[in-house]
N, C-alpha and C positions, 0 to 999 in steps of 0.2 A: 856261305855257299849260295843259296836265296839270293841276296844284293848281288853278288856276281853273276850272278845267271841274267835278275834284272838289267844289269849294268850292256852283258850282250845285248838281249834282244833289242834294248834301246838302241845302241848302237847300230847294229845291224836295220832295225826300223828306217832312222836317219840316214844313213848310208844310202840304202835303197831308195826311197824317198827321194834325196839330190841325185842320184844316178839316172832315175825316169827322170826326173823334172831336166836332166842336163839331155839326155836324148831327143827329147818332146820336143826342146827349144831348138836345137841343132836342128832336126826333122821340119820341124816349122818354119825359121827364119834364118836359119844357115850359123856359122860362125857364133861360139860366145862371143858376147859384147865386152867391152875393155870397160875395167869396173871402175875408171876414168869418167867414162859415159854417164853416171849414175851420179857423180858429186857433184854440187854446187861450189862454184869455183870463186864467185867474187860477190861480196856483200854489196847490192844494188837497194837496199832497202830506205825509203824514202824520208824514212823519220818522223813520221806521223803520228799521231797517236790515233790508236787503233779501237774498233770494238769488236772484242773477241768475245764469241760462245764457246765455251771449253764446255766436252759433251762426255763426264768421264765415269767409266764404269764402276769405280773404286779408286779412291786416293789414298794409297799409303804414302809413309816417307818419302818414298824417290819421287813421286807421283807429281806432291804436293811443292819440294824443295828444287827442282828442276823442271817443271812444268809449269804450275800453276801460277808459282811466285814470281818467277823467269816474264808470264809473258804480260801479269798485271806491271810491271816493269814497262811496258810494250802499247798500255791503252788499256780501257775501261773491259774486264773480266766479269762474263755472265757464266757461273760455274752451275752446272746441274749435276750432281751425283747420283746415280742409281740405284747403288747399294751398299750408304756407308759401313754396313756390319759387316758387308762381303759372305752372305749367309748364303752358301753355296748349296747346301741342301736341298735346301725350298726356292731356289733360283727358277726354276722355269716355272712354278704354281705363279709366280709374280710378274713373269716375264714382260706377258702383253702390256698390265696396265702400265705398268713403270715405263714400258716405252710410250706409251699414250700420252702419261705425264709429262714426257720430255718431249714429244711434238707440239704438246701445246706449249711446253716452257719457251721452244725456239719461236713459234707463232706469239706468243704474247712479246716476245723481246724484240722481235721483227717488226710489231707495231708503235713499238716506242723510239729504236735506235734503228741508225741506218748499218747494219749490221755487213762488217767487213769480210773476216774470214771466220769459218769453225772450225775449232781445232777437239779433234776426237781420240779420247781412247780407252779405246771399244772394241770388238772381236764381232763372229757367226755367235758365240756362247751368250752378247749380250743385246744383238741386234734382229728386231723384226722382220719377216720381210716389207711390213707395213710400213715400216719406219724409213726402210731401205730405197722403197718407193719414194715415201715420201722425199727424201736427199735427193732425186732427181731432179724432183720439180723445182730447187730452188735456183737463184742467181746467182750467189757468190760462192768460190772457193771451200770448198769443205777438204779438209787432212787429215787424216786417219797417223795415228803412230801405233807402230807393231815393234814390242819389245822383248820379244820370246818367241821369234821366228824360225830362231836356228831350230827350237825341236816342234814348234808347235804351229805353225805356216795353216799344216789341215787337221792336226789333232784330230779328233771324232766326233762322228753326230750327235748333235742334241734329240733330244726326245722330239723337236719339231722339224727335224729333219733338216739344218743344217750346222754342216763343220761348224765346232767351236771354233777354229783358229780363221785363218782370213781371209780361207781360200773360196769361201763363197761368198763374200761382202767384200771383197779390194777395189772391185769395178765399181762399184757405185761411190767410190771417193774420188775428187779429181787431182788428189795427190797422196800418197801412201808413203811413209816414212817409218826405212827401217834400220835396225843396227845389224841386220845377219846379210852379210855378204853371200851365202846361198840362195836367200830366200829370193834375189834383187829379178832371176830370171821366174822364179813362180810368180812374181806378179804379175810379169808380163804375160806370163802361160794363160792365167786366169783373167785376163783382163784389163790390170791393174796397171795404171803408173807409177812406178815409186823410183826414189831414191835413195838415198843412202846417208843415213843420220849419225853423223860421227858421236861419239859418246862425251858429252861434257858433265861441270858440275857447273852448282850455284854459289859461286864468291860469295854473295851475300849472305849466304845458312853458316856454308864448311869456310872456315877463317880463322885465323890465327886468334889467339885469345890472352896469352901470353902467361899463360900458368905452367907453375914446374913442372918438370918430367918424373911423376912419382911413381908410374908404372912400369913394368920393363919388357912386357906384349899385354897388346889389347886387338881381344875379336869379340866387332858384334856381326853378329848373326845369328842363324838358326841352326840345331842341333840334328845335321843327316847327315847323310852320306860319309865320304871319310872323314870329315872333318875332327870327330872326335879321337880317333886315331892318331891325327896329327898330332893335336893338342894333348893328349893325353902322353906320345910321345917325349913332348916337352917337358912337361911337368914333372914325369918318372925320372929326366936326367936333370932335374933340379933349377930349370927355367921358369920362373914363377909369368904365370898367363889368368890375364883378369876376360872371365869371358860373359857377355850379355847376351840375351836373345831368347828364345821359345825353344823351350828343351835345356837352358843351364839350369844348373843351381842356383848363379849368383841373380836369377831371373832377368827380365827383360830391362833396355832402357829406355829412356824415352829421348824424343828426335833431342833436345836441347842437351841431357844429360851425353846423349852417344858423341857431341862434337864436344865436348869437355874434357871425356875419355880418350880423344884422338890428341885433343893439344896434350895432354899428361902424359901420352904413353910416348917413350922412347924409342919403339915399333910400331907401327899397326897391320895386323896379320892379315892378308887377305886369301880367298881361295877362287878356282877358277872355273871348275868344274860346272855342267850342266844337271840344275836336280842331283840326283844320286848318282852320277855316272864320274870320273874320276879319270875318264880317257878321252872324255871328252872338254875342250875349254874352251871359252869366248870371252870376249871381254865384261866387265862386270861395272857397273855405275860406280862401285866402291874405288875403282883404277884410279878415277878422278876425283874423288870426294875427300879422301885419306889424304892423298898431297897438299891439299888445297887447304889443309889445318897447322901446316907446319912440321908434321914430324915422320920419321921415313915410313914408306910402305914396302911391305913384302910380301909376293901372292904369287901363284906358282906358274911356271914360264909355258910359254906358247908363244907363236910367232908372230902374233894379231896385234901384240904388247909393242912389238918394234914399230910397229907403224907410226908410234903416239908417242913413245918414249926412248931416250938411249938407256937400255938397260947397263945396271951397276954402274949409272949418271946420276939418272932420274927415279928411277925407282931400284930395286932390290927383289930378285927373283930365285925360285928353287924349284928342283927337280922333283926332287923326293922328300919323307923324314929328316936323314941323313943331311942332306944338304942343308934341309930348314934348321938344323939343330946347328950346325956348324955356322952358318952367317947370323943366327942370332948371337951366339957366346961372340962371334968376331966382333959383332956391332955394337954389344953391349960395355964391351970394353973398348971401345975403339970412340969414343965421344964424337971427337971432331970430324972422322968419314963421314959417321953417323951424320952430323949436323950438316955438311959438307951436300950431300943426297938428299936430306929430306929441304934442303933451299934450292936444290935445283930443282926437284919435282914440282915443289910449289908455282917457283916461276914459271915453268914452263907450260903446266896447267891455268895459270891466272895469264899468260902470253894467249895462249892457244884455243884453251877446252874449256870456254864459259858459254853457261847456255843463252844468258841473253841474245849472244852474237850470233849461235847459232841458229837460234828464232829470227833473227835479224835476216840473215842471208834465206833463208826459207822464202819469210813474207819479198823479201826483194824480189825474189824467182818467181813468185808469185804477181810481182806487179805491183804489191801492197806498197 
């Protein structure tokens, strides 16, 4: 009952949230804009090798295997981290100096390299205004990535008085890169330039491996929202599901074990959901990462999916329990669909949804 009620007001939050933000903009500059406007259309990027300052608040998995590795691919990477432990508690007792650290880390790499672009990601939660300043005064290119815009854009104040999300620091980047197609006019409300960061993976991490298929569903993830529901679903009607993450039993995996898991399983379950909310979906880095290992994915349907993929092509989608129950027993006995899906998906993410390419067409917009 609790989660449900949660589940509204979030909703209801978001809603109202893109409703001003869609008002504001109309009021302001007439007409939405055609979300046309917002893509980068043709990779002009010069092929240089580059030197990047990647300026990043915390590197998890996706962080590290689509970001960081993606863009030393790309030219010589000066990486600063924050807050490897991600000790969120005691975050603002630290705040200042850590940011202090990182002005000088950018000034000492300033004096040694002719420093190209910086690529940042960063929020209000992890940035000074000191710091914020500081980003003015430089010459080159600075990019900000916002990847939890659909619920967290303004989130709420910090103890130093500004939004965690990025509705007070978008203006001070000269290019802002997001994956929430809502968020694309609050940047512009606030300030910001951004556009529109289609969702890849890294070929190079998520790949084929060529081990047998001795699972029959595999989820990693964490243990919220309805996820256990689903899964637990499964299990009661005699689906055997090996699950990894913070909250299972079978505990955590680690990034190399979790692409091991994906080539063995004969599924890989995904879900779509925002946080705890279950009415809410967007797309999810896992879309692209699970195809890209060879074996089908199935994660639960929204409209957002069509844009990337022909679903019951390229990937495998569900509605409900019900549905999830019934296309895994078909897929499980069904070998060759099965194999049939998970080589389209692949190609068509190794065609399409790699992020080097997409760094690529970035730096080119950029001139780089």
């Amino acid at each position: 009952m609790f989660s449900a009620l949660k589940q509204k007001i979030r909703k209801w939050r978001l809603n109202t949230e893109n409703s001003f933000y869609e008002k504001a903009y109309i009021q302001k500059f007439g007409a939405l804009p055609p979300f046309e406007s917002f893509l980068i259309q043709e990779n002009k990027f010069s092929g240089r090798k580059l030197n990047i300052i990647y300026l990043t608040s915390y590197d998890g998995t996706f962080s590290v295997n689509n970001t960081y590795l993606p863009l030393q691919e790309l030219g010589e990477v000066f990486r600063f981290e924050m807050d490897p432990k991600d000790d969120r508690k005691s975050w603002y007792a630290k705040k200042v100096d850590v940011n202090r650290a990182m002005v000088n880390f950018i000034k000492e790499k300033m004096s040694l390299f002719p420093i190209d672009v910086i690529v940042c990601y960063q929020s209000g939660r992890t940035l000074t205004q000191e710091t914020l300043d500081f980003f003015k005064t430089l010459s080159m290119p600075i990019i900000n990535e916002g990847l939890d815009d659909e619920r967290k854009f303004k989130s709420r104040k910090g103890p130093d008085g500004i939004y965690r999300g990025m509705k007070d620091v978008c203006s001070y980047f000269d290019l802002s890169l997001t994956t929430s197609k809502s968020a694309l006019i609050k940047y512009a409300l606030e300030g910001g330039k951004a556009l529109y960061k289609p969702y890849a993976a890294n070929p190079s991490v998520y790949r084929k491996l060529g081990l047998a298929k001795k699972y029959d569903v595999v989820f990693v993830g964490a243990k919220y929202g309805t996820r256990p529901m689903y899964i637990d679903y499964l299990r009661q009607n005699g689906i055997s599901v090996l699950t990894k993450g913070d909250g299972w039993e079978e505990g955590n995996a680690t990034p190399d074990e979790m692409i091991e898991l994906f080539n063995q399983a004969k599924i890989v379950l995904g879900f779509a959901g925002v946080g705890i909310n279950d009415d809410i979906f967007i797309l999810k880095g896992r879309d692209f990462e699970a195809p890209l290992t060879g074996s089908l994915y199935m994660t639960q349907h929204h409209k957002e999916l069509e844009e990337y993929f022909v679903l019951g092509k390229d990937i495998e989608t569900y509605k409900n329990k019900e549905e999830l129950l019934e296309k895994v027993r078909y897929f499980l006995s069904h070998e060759k669909e099965r194999e049939m899906i998970a080589q389209s998906g692949f190609d068509k993410c190794l065609k399409n949804y790699t992020t080097k390419a997409a760094y690529e067409k970035i730096f080119g917009y950029l001139g780089l």
